[in-house]
N, C-alpha and C positions, 0 to 999 in steps of 0.2 A: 498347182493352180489348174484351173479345170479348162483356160484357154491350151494348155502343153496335150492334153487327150485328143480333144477334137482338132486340133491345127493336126497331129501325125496322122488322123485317119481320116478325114473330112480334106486337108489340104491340099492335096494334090487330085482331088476330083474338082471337075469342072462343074458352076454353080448349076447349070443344068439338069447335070447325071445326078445330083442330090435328089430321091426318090423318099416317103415314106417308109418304104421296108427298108429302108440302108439304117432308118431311125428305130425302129423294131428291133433288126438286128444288132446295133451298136448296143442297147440299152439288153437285151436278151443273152449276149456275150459277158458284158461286165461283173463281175461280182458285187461288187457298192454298187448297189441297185439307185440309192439316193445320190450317189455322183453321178451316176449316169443319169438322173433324171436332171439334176440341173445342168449340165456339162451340155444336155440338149436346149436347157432351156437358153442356155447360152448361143448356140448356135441359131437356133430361133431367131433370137435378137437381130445376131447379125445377117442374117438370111431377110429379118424383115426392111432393115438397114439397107442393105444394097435395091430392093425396091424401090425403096426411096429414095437411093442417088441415081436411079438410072439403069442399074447392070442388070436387073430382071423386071419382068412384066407383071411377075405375081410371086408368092411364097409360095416355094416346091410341097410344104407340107404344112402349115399354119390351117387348124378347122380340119384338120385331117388325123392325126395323130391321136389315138385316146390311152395313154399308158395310165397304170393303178399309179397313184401317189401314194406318200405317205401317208400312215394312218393320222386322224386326223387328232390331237393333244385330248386329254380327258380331265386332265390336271384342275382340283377344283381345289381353290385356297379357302380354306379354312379359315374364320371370322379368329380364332386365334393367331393362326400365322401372321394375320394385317395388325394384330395388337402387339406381336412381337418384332415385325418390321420396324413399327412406329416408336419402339419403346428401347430400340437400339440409342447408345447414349453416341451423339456427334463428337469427336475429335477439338472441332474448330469450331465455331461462332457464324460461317460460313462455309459453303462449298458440298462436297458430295451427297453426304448422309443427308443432311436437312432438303437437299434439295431433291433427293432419292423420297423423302418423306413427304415433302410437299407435293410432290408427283403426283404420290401414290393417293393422298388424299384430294389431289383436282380428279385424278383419273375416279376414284369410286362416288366420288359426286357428280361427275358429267359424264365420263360414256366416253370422253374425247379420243379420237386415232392421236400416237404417238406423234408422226407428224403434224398435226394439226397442232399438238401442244407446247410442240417444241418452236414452233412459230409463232405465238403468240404474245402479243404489242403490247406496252402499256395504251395504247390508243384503242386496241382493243378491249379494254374496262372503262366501260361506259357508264351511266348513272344508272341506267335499268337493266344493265346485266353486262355480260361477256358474249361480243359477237365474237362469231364464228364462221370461217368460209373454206366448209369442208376442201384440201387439195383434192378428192373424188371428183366436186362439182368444179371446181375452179376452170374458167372457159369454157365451160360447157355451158350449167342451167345455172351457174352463179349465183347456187341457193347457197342461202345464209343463216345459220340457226344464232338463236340466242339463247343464251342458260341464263336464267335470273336470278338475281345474288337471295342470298338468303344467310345467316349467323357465319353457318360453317365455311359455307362458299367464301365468305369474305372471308374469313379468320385463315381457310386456305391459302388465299391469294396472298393473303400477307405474311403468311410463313414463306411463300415462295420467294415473294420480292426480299424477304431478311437473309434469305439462302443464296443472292448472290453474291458473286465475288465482283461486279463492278454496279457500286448503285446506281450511275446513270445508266445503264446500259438499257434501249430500249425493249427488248425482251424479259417477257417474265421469268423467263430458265435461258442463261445464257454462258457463254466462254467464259475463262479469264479477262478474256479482251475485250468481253460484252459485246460478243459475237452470235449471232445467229448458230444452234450446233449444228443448225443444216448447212453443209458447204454447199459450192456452185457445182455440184457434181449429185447432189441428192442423197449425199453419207452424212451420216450422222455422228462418227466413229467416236469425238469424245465425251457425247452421251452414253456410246454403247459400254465403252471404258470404264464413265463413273459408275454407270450400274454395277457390271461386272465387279467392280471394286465394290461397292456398296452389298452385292451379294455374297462376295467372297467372308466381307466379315458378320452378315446376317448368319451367314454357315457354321463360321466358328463361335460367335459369342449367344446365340439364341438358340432356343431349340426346337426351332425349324430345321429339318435334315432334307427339304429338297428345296431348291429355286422355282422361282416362276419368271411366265415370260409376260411381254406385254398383252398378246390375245389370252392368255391365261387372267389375267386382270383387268381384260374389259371384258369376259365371259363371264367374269365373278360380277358385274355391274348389270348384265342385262340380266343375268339368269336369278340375283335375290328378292328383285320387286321388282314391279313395275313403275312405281316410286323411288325417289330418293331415302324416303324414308329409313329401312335398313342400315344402309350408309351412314344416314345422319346419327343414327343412335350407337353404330359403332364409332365412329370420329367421335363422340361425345364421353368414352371411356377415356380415351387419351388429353 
C-alpha cells in the first residue's frame, strides 16, 4: 500500500522539515515512477489535512511541486467495439452485463462523469429531461445541466431501471440492497467490480482484445460529434 513507503521515509521527519526537494528526490530515487507519483499525491492529501486541523500554517509544497505525469491515455474505442460490448449475451434477466450495457449507452448519449451517474434519482427523470447537478459544481456555482429525453435516451433509461437487482430502489444503477454504489467514503468499489467482471468476459467471449476505461468512453462522446447524433445512429444498430 502506498501509505507503508511514505509513513518509513516521510515519518519520522517533523511536518516542518518537509521541503519540495525531499518530494523531487523521493520521487527521482524510486523506480515505479507511477508509485511515487501517487505515494506523493498521497502525502499531499495529508500535508493539506493537517492545515486544516491546525498542525501547519500552510502546505510545505502544494503549487510548488511540478513532476511529469503519466502519459496521458490515447485509447480510442472503435464504434465496433461498443457493438460488441452491447451484443454480449447477459447471464440473468438482471444485474451486471445489462447494467454494464445500460451504462454504456446513457454514457455515449450524455457525456455524464461516472460519478454523476452512479448518483443518479428516479426524481431525477423529470417530464422535460434528466437533471443533473454535476458533483464538480456541487456547493459551489450549483450549476445544473439537463439532457432532454429523446427515443434513445428513454429506451436507455429503461434498460437501466430493467437491469436492477432491487425495483424500488431509488437509483437508477444501484446495489443489491438498492444502495447508492457511492459509499459514505466516495468509493465506488462495487461498480468498479461489476465492470471489471463485465470486462473480463467482454475479453473472453467478443473480439475486442483490449478494455476501456471510463475517460476512454467519455473521450469517445466528446471527440465523434458535436451532436448526439453519431451515438444515436450507433445505439440504433443494437
Amino acid at each position: 500500500m502506498a501509505i507503508k513507503p511514505v509513513r518509513s521515509t516521510f515519518g519520522p521527519m517533523a511536518l516542518l522539515d518537509i521541503k519540495p526537494r525531499h518530494v523531487y528526490e523521493y520521487i527521482h530515487r524510486r523506480e515505479a515512477k507511477t508509485s511515487a507519483r501517487r505515494e506523493m499525491e498521497l502525502l499531499s492529501h495529508a500535508l493539506t489535512k493537517a492545515v486544516e486541523w491546525g498542525y501547519l500554517d500552510r502546505h510545505p509544497f502544494k503549487g510548488e511541486v511540478r513532476v511529469e505525469g503519466e502519459k496521458a491515455r490515447t485509447r480510442y474505442v472503435e464504434d465496433w467495439e461498443i457493438v460488441e460490448y452491447l451484443s454480449l449475451v447477459p447471464r440473468r434477466k438482471s444485474g451486471s452485463v445489462l447494467a454494464a450495457q445500460a451504462y454504456i449507452r446513457l454514457k455515449l448519449l450524455t457525456g455524464i462523469r461516472r460519478g454523476d451517474m452512479l448518483r443518479l434519482t428516479m426524481s431525477d427523470l423529470r417530464n422535460d429531461g434528466i437533471y443533473i447537478e454535476p458533483s464538480k459544481t456541487e456547493g459551489t456555482t450549483g450549476k445544473r445541466m439537463i439532457v432532454e429525453w429523446s427515443d434513445e435516451l428513454r429506451a436507455a433509461v429503461a434498460m437501466a431501471k430493467a437491469a436492477r437487482p432491487m425495483e424500488l430502489s431509488p437509483f437508477l444503477f444501484c446495489t443489491l440492497k438498492g444502495e447508492c454504489y457511492f459509499n459514505e467514503k466516495g468509493r465506488a468499489g462495487g461498480w468498479e467490480s461489476l465492470w471489471k467482471n463485465f470486462m473480463k468476459r467482454v475479453m473472453e467471449e467478443t473480439k475486442v482484445e483490449e478494455h476501456f476505461t471510463e475517460h476512454d468512453l467519455r473521450a469517445k462522446c466528446a471527440s465523434d460529434a458535436a451532436t448526439l447524433e453519431h451515438a444515436r445512429q450507433l445505439l440504433a444498430t443494437r
